[in-house]
Structures are given as C-alpha cells and as structure tokens.
C-alpha positions, 0 to 999 in steps of 0.5 A, spaced: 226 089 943 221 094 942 226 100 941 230 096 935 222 094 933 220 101 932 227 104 929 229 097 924 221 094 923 217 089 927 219 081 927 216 076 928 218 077 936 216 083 936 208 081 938 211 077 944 215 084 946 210 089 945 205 084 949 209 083 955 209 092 955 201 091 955 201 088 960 207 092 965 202 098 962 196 094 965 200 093 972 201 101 972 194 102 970 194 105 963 189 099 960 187 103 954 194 103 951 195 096 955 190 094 950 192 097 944 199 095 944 196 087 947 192 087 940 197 090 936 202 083 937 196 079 936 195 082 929 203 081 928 202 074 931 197 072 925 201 076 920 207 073 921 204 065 922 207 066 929 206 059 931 212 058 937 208 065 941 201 067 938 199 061 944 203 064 949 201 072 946 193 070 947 194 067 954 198 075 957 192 078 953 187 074 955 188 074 963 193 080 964 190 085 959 183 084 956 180 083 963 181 091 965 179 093 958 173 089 959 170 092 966 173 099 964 168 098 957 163 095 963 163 102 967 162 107 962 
C-alpha cells in the first residue's frame, strides 16, 4: 500500500498503512521515522475526514509509536 501511495498519491487508506509501517519500524528500533511516518497518517487522516480509521490510527500511534519517541525525547 505504501508503494502504490508513493507512485499513484496518498488515499484515504493510505494513513492507516503508513502507520501500521510506523509501528513495525517502532518494533525494529527505528523510533524516529517510527514517529514520522505515525504522524504523517494522522495528518492524512484528518485531510481526508477519515472517520472509519483515524480511531484505529490514533490508537497504533498512541500505544506502539509515540511511547518510544516519548522517552527517546526524555533521555537527551
């Protein structure tokens, strides 16, 4: 999904793919970007009024992404 995002333009599913990626980068360790891209499908979700997935978006960013960035920014 991401792929067919980047060569075709974003969708209105394509926040929920770009943070299910955050997450899987989140899992391997690379929290920046992890954040980056959870933040990017927030922001698409609220440009497309995507009511079927801006819950479930907020809910990965909030418990798989944003916890890591949180305590990476706490350290420094």
């Amino acid at each position: 999904m991401i792929n067919l995002s980047l060569k075709y333009g974003n969708a209105q599913a394509s926040g929920f793919a770009y943070c299910l990626y955050g997450m899987s980068l989140a899992n391997q360790g690379d929290y920046q970007t992890a954040y980056e891209f959870g933040t990017l499908a927030l922001k698409l979700d609220r440009h497309f009024n995507s009511t079927q997935l801006i819950y479930k978006n907020n809910n990965i960013f909030t418990h798989t992404i944003n916890p890591y960035n949180q305590q990476v920014q706490n350290i420094r």
